[in-house]
C-alpha positions as CSV (number, residue, x, y, z in Angstrom):
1,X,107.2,100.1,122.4
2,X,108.7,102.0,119.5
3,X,106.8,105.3,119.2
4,X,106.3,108.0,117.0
5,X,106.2,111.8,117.6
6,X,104.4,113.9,116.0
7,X,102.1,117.4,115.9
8,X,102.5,116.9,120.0
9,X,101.2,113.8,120.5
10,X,103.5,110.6,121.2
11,X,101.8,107.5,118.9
12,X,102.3,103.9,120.1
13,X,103.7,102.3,116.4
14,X,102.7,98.6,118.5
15,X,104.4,95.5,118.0
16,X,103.7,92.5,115.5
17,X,101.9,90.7,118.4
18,X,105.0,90.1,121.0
19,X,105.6,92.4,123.8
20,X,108.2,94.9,122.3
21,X,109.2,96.8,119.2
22,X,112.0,99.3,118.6
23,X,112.3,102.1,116.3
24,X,115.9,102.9,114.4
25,X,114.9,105.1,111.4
26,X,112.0,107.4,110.1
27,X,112.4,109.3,106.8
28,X,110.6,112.8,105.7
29,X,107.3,111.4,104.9
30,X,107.0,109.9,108.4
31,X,107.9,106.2,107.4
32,X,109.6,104.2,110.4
33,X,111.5,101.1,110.5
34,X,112.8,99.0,113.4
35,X,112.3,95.3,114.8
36,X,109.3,94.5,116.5
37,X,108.9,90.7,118.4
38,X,106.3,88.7,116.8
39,X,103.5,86.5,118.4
40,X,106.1,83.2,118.3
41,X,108.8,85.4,119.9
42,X,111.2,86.2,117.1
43,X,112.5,89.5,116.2
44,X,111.1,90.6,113.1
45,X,111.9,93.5,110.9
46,X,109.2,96.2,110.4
47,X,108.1,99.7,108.0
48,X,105.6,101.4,109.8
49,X,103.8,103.8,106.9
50,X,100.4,105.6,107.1
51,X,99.2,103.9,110.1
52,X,99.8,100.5,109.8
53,X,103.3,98.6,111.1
54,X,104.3,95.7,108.2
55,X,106.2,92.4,108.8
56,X,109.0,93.3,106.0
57,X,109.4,89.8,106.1
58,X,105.3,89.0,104.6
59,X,107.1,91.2,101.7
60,X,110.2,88.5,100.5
61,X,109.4,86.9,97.6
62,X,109.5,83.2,97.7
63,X,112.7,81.8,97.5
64,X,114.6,84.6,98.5
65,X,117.2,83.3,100.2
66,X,116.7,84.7,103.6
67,X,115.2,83.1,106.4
68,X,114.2,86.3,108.4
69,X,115.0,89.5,108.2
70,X,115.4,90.7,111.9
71,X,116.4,94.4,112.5
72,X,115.7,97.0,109.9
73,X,117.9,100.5,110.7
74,X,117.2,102.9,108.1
75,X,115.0,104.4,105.6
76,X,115.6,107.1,102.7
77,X,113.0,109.3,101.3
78,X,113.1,106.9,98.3
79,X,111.6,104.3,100.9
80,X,115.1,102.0,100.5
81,X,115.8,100.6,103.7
82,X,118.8,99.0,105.1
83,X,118.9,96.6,108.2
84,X,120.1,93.0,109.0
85,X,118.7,89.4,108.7
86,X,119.4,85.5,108.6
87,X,120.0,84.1,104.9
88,X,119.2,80.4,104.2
89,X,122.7,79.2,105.2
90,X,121.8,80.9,108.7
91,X,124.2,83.7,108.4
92,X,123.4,87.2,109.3
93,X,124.0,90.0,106.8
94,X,122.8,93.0,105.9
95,X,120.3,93.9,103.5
96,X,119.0,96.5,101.2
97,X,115.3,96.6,100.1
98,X,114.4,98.9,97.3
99,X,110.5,99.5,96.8
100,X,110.1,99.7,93.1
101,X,112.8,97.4,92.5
């Protein structure tokens, strides 16, 4: 499980109901992004912020155009994160989500 350090004690971040979850980024307010496995065994990218680890994909709107997003790798203090994903057409690319966007 990804984990996250701080104040001297190591915090389990969990997963989204699968078995595993990896952590790739954090940023200065303590936000942490990775891929987590899901209940149903897929790869999921996650934002784990103030406790609570979040599916990024529960936040596409509909008709996005992707059909996952799978990894994410980093976060910036402005809470943009960058990571990788399937699109409709089943291609992986990359991806940037901005927060206030």
């Amino acid at each position: 499980h990804a984990f996250l350090y701080s104040g001297g004690v190591m915090n389990d971040l969990g997963t989204l109901g699968g078995w595993g979850s990896y952590a790739y980024g954090i940023n200065n307010q303590g936000q942490v992004v990775g891929t987590a496995q899901t209940a149903a065994g897929s790869w999921h990218a996650f934002l784990y912020s103030g406790g609570v680890m979040t599916d990024l994909n529960s936040q596409l709107p509909a008709n996005s155009g992707w059909t996952a997003l799978t990894r994410a790798n980093s976060i910036n203090d402005a809470g943009q994160i960058i990571g990788s994903g399937i699109n409709s057409a089943g291609f992986t690319h990359g991806f940037v989500l901005n927060p206030n966007a």
